[in-house]
N, C-alpha and C positions, 0 to 999 in steps of 0.2 A: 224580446224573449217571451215567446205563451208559457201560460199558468197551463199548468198540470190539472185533470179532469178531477181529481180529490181537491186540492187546494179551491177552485175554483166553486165549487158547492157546497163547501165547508164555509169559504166567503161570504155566499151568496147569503148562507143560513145566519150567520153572526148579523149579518148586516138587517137583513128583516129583524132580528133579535132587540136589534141597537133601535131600531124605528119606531117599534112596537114601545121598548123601556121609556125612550121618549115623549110618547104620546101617552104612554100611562102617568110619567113624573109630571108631565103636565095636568094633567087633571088632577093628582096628589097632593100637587103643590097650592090647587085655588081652593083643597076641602079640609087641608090639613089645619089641626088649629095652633097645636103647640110650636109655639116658635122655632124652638130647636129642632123639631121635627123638619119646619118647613124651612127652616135654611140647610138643613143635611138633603130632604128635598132638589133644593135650588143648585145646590152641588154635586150631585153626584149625576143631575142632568145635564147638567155643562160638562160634566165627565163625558160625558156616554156623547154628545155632540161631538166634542174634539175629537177623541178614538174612533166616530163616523165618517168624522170629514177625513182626517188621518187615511184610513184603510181606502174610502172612495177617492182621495187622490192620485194612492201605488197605484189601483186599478184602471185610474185612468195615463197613467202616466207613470212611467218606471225610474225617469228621472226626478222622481216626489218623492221620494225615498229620505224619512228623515233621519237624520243624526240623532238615533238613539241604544242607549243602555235597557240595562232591566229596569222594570219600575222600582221605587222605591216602596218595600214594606211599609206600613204605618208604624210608629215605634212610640213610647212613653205610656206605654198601656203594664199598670200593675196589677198585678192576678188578684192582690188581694180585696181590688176593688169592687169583683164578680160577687154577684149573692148567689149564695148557692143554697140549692133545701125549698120543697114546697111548702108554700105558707097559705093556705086555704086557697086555692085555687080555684077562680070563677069557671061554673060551666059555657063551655063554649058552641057557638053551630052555626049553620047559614044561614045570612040577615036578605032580607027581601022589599029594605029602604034603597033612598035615591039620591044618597049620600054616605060616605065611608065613616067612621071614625077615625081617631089617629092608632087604633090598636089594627085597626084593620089596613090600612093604609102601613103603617111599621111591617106587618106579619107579611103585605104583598109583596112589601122592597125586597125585605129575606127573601121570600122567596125566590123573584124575579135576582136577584143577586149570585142567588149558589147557584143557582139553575147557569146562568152567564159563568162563572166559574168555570165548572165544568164543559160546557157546551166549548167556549173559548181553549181550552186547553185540548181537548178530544179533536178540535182543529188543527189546531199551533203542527200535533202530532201528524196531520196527511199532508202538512205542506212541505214541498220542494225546495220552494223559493224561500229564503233565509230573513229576507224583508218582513214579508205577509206572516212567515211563522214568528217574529218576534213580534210584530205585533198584535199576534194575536195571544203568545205568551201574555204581554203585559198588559194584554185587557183580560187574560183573566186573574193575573194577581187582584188588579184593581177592583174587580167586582168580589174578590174573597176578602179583600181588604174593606171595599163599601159593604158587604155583608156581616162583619167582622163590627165596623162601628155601627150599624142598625140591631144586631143582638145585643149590644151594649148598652144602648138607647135605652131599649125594651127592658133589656133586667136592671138597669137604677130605676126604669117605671112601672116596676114590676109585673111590665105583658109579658114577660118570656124567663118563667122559673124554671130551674137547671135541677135534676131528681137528682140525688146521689145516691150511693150505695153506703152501707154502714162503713165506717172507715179503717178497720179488721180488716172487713171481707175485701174490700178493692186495697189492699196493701200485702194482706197474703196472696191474692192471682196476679198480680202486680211485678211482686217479687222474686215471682215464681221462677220469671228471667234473668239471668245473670251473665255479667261480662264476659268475654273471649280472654283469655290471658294468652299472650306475644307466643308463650312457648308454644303453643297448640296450635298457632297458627302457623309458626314455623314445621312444625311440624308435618302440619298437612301440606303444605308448600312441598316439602322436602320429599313427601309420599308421591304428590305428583308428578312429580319430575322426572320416574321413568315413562309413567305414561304418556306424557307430553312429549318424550324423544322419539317412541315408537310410533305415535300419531305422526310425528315429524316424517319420521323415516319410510314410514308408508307414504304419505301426500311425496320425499322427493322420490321415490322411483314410480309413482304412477298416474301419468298424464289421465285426466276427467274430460271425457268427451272422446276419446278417442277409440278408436275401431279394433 
């Protein structure tokens, strides 16, 4: 069975993505200092390894097709552990050394992580074949979810403060939206229901394509 000319470049692009992640968390992982850093590091490149070899197996082979579900979200994460509110915030800009720090190295994984997110799911979306789009589904849960524990990292080490808004004002635009109540959706159900016989009754007396 060939891949579809979307699927196929959508692939190709994920996969140079995946090379490139690789060869940066390598270098990450020899400049980074903070331990935690570098074993989230050492993990999330053995991620990005498996979901390479993974995808360049299907492609090489259709009977590689592995036995899988959706990825599993990360879970046990409490909100109220987020810091939220700028607390003197260091000025930042581009450094022109020959080595990263760990805020600099933290802010690339973010990056390189949502960027894989999305790029990953904008895929998942042109493919055909059901295999290549789940896994490309679940590499990009996985890189929202490694993005997800790197902005975490950052704000208990306070490289990545969260602005809020006064807490009034984001609860009055907020609440501005309000629930559907059953009746009104019955409602409109019940409204549509002639137009949907009439759609009906046109599509059966009139054949589309015909002369």
């Amino acid at each position: 069975m060939p891949f579809g000319a979307h699927e196929t470049m959508e692939a190709h692009e994920l996969l140079c993505e995946k090379i490139n992640r690789i060869a940066h968390f390598n270098l990450y992982a020899q400049q980074a200092r903070n331990p935690q850093l570098k074993e989230m590091i050492n993990r999330h490149r053995q991620e990005a390894i498996r979901s390479y070899n993974e995808i360049v197996a299907y492609t090489h082979d259709y009977n590689a097709a592995p036995q899988m579900g959706m990825h599993q979200p990360m879970g046990g994460i409490n909100p109220g552990q987020i810091q939220y509110g700028l607390h003197n915030p260091q000025p930042v800009g581009p450094e022109t050394n020959t080595t990263f720090s760990d805020q600099e190295i933290a802010s690339a994984m973010l990056i390189c992580h949502k960027n894989g997110a999305k790029n990953a799911m904008m895929g998942a979306v042109e493919c055909a074949d059901p295999h290549l789009r789940r896994m490309m589904m679940n590499s990009s849960v996985a890189c929202a979810d490694q993005a997800y524990e790197t902005f975490l990292f950052m704000n208990q080490q306070g490289l990545y403060q969260v602005p809020t808004l006064n807490d009034h004002t984001a609860k009055t635009f907020m609440h501005a939206y309000q629930p559907m109540q059953q009746t009104q959706q019955m409602q409109q159900m019940q409204q549509m229901q002639p137009m949907q016989q009439q759609i009906g009754n046109f599509g059966a007396g009139h054949t589309y394509g015909a002369m």
